[in-house]
MMTF fields as JSON, N, C-alpha, C and O atoms, coordinates in Angstrom:
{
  "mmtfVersion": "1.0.0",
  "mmtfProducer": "UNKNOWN",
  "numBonds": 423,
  "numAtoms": 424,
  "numGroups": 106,
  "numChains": 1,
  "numModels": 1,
  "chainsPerModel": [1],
  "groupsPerChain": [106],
  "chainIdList": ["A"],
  "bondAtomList": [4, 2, 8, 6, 12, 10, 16, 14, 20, 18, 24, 22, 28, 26, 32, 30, 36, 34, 40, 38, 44, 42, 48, 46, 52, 50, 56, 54, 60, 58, 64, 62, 68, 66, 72, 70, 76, 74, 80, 78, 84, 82, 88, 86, 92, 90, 96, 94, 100, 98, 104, 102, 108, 106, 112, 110, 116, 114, 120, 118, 124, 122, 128, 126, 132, 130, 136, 134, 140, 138, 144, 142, 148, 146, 152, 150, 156, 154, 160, 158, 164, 162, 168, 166, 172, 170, 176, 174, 180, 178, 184, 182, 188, 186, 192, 190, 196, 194, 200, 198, 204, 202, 208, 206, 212, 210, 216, 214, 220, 218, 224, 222, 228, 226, 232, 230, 236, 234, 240, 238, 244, 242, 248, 246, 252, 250, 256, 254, 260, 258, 264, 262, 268, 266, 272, 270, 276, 274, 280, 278, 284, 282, 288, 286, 292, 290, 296, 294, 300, 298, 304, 302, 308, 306, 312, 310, 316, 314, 320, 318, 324, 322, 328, 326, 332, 330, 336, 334, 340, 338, 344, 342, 348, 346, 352, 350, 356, 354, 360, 358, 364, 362, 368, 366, 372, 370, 376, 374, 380, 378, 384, 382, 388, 386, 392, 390, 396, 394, 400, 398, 404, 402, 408, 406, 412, 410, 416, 414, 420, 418],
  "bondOrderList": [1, 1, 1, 1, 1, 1, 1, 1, 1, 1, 1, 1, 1, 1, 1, 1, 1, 1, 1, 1, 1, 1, 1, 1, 1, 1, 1, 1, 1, 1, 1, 1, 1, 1, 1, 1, 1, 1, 1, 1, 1, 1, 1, 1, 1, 1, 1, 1, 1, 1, 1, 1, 1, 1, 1, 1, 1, 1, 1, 1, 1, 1, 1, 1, 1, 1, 1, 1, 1, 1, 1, 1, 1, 1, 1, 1, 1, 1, 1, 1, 1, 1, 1, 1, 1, 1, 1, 1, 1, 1, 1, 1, 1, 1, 1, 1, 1, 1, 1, 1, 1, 1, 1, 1, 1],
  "groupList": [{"groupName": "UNK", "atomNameList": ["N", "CA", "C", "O"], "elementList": ["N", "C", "C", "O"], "formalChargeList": [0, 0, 0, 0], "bondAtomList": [1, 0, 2, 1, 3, 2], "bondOrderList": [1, 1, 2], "singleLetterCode": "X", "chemCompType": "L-PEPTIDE LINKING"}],
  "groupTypeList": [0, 0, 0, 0, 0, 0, 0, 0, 0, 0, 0, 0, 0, 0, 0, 0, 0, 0, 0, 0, 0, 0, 0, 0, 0, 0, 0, 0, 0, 0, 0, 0, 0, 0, 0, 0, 0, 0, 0, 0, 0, 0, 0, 0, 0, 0, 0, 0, 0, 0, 0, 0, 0, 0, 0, 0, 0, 0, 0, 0, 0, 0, 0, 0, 0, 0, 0, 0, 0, 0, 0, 0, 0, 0, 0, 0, 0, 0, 0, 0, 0, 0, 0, 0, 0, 0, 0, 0, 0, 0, 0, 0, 0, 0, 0, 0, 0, 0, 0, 0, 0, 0, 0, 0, 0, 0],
  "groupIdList": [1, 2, 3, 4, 5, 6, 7, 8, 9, 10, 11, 12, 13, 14, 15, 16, 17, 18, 19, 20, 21, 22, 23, 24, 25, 26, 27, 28, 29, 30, 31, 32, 33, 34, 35, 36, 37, 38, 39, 40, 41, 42, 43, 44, 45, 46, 47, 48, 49, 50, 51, 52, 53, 54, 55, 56, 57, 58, 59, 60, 61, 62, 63, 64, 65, 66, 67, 68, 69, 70, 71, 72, 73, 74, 75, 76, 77, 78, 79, 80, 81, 82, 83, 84, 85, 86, 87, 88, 89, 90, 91, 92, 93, 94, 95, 96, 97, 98, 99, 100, 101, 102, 103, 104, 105, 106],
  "secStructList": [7, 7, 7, 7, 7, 2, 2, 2, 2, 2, 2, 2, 6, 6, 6, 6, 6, 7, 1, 7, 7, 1, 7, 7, 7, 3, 3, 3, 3, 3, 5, 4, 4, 4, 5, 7, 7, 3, 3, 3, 7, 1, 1, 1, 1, 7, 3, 3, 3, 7, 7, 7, 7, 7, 7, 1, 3, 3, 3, 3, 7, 7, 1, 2, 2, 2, 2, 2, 2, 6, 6, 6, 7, 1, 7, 6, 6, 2, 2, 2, 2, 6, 6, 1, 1, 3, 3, 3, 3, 7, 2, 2, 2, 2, 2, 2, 4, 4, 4, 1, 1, 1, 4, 4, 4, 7],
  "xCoordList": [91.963, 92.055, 93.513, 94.277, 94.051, 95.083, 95.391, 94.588, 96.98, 97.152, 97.498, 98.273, 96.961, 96.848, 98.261, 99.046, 98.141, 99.966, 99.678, 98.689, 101.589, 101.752, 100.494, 99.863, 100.331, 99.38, 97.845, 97.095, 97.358, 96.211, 96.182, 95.15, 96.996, 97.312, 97.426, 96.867, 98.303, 98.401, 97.283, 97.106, 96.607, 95.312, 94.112, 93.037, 94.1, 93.554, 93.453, 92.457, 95.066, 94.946, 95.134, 95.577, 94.836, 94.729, 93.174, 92.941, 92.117, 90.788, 90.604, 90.19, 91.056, 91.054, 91.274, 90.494, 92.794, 93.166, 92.763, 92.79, 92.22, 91.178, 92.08, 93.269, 91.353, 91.966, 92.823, 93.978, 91.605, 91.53, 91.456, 90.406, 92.358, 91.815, 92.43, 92.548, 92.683, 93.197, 94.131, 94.056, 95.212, 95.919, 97.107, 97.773, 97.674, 98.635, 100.137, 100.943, 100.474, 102.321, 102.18, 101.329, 103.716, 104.175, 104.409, 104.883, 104.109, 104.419, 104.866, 104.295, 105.865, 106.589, 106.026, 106.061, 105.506, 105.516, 106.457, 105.935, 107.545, 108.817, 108.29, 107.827, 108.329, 108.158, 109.226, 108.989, 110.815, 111.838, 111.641, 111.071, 112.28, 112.708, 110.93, 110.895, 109.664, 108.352, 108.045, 107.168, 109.01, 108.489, 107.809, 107.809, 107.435, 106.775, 105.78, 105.368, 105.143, 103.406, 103.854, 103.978, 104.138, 104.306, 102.998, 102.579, 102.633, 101.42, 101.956, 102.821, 101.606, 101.826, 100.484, 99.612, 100.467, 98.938, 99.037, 98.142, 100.478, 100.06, 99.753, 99.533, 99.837, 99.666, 97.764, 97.405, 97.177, 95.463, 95.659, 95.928, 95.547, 94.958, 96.181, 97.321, 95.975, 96.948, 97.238, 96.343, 98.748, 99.216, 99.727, 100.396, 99.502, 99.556, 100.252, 99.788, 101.723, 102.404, 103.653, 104.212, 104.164, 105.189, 106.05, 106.869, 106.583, 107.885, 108.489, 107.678, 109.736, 110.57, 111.436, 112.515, 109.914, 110.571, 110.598, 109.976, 111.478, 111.266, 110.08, 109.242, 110.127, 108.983, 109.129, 110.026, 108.29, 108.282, 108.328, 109.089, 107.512, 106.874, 107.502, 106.884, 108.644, 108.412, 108.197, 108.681, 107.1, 106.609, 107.726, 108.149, 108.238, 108.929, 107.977, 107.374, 108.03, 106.816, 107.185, 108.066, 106.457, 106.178, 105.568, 105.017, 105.393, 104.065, 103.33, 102.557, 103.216, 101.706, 101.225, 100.126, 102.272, 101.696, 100.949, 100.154, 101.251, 100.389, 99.333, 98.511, 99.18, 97.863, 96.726, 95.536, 97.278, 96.514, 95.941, 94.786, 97.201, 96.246, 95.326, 94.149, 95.65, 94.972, 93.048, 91.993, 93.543, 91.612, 91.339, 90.149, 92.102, 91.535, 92.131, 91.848, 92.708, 92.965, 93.866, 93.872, 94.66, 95.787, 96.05, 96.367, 95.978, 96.327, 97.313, 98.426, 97.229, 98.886, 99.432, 100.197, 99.062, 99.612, 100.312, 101.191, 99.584, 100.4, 101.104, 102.168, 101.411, 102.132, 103.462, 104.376, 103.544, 104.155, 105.087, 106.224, 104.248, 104.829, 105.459, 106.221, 105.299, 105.71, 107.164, 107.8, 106.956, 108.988, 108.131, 108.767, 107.378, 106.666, 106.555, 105.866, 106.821, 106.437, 107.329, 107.582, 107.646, 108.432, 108.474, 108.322, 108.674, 107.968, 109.347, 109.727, 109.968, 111.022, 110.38, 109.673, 110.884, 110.309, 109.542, 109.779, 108.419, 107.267, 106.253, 105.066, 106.638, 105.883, 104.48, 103.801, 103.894, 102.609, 101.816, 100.839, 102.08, 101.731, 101.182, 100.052, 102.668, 102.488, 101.15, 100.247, 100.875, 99.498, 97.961, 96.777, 98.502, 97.421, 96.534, 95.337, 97.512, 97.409, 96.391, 95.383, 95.953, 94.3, 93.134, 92.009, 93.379, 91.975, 91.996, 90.892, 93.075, 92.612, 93.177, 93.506, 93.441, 94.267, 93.182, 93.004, 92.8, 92.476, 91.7, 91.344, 90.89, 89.887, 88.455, 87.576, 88.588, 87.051, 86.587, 85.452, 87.919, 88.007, 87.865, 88.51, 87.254, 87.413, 86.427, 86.206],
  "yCoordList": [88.14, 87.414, 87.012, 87.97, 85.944, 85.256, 85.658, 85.791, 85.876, 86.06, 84.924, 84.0, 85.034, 83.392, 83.188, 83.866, 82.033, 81.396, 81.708, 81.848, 81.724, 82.088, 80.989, 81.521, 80.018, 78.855, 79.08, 78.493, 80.173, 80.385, 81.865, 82.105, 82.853, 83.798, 83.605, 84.299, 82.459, 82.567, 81.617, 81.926, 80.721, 80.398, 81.213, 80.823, 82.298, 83.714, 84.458, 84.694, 84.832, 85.545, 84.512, 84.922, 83.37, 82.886, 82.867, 82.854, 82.862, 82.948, 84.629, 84.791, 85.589, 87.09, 87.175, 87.502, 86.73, 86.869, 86.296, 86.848, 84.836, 84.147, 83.644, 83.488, 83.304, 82.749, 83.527, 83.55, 84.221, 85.453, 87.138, 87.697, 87.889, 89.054, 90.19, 91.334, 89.894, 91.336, 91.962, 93.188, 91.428, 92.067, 92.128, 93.154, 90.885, 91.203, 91.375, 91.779, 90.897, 91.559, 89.866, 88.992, 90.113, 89.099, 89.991, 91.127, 89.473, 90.123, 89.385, 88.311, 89.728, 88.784, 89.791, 91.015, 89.09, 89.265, 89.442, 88.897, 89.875, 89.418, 89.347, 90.378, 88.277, 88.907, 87.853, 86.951, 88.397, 88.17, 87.057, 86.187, 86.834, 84.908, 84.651, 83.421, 85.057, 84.639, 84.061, 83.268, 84.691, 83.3, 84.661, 85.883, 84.077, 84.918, 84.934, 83.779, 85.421, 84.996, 85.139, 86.351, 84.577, 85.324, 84.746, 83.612, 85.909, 86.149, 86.165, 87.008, 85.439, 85.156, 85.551, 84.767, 86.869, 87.125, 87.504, 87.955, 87.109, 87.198, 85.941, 85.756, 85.207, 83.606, 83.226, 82.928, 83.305, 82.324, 80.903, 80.321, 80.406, 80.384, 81.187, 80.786, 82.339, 82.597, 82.04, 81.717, 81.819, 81.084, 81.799, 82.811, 81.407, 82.052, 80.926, 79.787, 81.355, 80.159, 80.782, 81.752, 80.26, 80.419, 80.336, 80.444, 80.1, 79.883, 81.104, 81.923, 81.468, 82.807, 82.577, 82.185, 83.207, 83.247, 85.075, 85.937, 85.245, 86.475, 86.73, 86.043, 88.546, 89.209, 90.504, 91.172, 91.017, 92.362, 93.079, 94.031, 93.001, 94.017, 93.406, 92.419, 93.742, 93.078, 94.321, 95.452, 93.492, 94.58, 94.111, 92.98, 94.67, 94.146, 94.684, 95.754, 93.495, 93.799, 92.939, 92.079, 93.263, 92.449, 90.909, 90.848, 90.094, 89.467, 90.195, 90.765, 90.497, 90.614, 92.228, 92.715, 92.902, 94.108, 93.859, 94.64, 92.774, 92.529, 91.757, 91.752, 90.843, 90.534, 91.423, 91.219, 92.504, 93.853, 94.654, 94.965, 94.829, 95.558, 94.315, 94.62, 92.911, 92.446, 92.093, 91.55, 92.727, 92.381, 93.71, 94.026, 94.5, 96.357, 97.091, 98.243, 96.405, 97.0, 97.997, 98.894, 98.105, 99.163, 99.543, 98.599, 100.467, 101.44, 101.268, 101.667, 100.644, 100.727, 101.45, 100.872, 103.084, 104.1, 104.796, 105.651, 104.102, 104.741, 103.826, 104.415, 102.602, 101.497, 102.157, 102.396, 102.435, 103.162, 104.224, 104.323, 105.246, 106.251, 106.147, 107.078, 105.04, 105.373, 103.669, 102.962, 103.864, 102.997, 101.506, 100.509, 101.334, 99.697, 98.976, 97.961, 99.102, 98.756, 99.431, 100.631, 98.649, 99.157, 98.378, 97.166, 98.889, 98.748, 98.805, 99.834, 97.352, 97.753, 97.135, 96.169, 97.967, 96.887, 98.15, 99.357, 97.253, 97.966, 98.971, 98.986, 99.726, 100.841, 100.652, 100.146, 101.097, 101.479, 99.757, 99.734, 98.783, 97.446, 97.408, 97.277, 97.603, 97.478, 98.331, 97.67, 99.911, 100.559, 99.832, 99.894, 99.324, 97.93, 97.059, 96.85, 96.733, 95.147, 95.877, 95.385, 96.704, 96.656, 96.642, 96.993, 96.296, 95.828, 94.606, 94.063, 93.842, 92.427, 91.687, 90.534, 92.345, 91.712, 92.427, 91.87, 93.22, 94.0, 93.539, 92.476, 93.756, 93.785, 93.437, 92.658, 94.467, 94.251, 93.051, 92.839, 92.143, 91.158, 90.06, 89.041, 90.07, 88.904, 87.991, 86.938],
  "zCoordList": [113.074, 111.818, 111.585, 111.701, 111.311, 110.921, 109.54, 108.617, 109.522, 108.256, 106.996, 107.247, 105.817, 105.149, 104.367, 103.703, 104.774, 104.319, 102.587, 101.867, 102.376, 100.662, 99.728, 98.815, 99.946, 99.428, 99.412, 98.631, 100.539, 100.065, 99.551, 98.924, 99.65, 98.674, 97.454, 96.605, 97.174, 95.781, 95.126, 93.947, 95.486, 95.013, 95.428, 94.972, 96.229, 96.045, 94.687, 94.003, 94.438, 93.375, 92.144, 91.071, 92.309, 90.957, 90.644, 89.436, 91.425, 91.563, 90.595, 89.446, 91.528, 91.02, 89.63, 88.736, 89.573, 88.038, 87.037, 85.937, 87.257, 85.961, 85.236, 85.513, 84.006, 82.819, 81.952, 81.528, 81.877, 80.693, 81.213, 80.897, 81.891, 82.1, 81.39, 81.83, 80.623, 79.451, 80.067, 79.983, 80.815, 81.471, 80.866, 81.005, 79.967, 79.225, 79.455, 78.617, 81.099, 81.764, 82.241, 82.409, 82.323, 83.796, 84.925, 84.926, 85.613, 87.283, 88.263, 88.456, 89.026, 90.554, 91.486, 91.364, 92.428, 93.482, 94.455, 95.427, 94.81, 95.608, 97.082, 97.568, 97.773, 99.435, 100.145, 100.949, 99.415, 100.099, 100.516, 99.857, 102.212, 102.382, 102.36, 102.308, 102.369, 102.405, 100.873, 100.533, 100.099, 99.133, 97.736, 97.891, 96.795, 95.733, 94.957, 95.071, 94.282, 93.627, 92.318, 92.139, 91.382, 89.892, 88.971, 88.741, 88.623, 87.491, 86.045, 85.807, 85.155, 83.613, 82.954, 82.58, 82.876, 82.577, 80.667, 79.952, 80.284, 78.75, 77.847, 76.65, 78.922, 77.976, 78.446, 79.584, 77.68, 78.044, 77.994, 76.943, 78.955, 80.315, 80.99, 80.758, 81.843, 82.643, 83.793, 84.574, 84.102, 85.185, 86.417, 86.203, 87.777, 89.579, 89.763, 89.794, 89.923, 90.66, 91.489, 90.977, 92.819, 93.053, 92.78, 93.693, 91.446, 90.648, 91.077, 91.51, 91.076, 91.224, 89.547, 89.103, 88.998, 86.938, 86.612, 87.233, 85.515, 85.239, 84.803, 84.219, 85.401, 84.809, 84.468, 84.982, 83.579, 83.554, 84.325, 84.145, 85.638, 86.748, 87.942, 88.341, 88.678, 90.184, 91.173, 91.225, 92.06, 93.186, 94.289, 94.048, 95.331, 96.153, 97.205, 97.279, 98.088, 99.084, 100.461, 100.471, 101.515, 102.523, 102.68, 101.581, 103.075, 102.77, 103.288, 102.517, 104.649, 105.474, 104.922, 105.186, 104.128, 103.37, 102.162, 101.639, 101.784, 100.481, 100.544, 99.628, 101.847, 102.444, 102.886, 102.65, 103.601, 103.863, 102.3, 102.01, 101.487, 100.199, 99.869, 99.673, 99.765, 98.89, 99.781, 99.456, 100.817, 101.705, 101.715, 101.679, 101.753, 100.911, 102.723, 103.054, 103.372, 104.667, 104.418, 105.261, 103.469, 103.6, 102.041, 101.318, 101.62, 100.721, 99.659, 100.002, 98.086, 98.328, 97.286, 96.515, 97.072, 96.772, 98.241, 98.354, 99.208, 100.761, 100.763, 100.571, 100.845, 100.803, 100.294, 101.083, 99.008, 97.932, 98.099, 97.638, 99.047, 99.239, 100.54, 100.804, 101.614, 102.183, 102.383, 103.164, 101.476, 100.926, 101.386, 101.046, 101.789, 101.957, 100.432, 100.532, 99.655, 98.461, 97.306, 97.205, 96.667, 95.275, 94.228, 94.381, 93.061, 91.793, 90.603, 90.044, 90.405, 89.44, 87.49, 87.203, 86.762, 85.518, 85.104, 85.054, 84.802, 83.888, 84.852, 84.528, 85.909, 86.456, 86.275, 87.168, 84.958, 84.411, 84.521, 85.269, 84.033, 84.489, 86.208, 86.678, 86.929, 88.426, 88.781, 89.294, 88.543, 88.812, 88.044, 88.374, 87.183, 86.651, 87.561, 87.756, 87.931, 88.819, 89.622, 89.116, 90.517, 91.125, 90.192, 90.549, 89.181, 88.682, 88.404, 88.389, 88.126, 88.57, 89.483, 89.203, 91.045, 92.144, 93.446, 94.53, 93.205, 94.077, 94.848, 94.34, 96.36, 97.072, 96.484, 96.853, 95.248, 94.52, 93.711, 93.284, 93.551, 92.588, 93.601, 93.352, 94.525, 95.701, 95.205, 95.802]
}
């Protein structure tokens, strides 16, 4: 399986995240020179765009690590623990985000 460029990731998780999901943060995605996903999930209609805008929550990530959590291949409390992933900002937001980013939201 090929891994999917930032463009169909982030119209991935704009599918996941919806309009409306009570989620309530901004969130960046960071995946360094690969570019970034930022979620505006306190404004309805919420907005998935690659802008690199502030946010509350930035995850700093891989891409192809955040392709793996986001098809459920890899873990990302192991992600987490094992320094693949980090979480500056709003912490409690960032453990959020698998209920409306996650695998199950496909």
């Amino acid at each position: 399986m090929t891994k999917p460029t930032l463009e169909e990731m982030t119209a991935e998780m704009r599918k996941r995240v919806g309009e409306d999901s009570g989620f309530g943060h901004t969130v960046k995605f960071n995946f360094g020179d690969d570019g970034v996903i930022f979620i505006d999930a306190k404004n309805v209609p919420h907005v998935v765009s690659n802008e690199d805008n502030d946010a509350e929550t930035i995850v700093n990530i891989k891409f192809g690590d955040f392709c793996k959590i986001s098809d459920g291949s890899k873990d990302p409390t192991e992600a987490f623990m094992a320094g693949r992933m980090t979480i500056d900002g709003n912490v409690d937001a960032g453990w959020k985000l698998g209920s409306i980013i996650g695998p199950d939201r496909a």
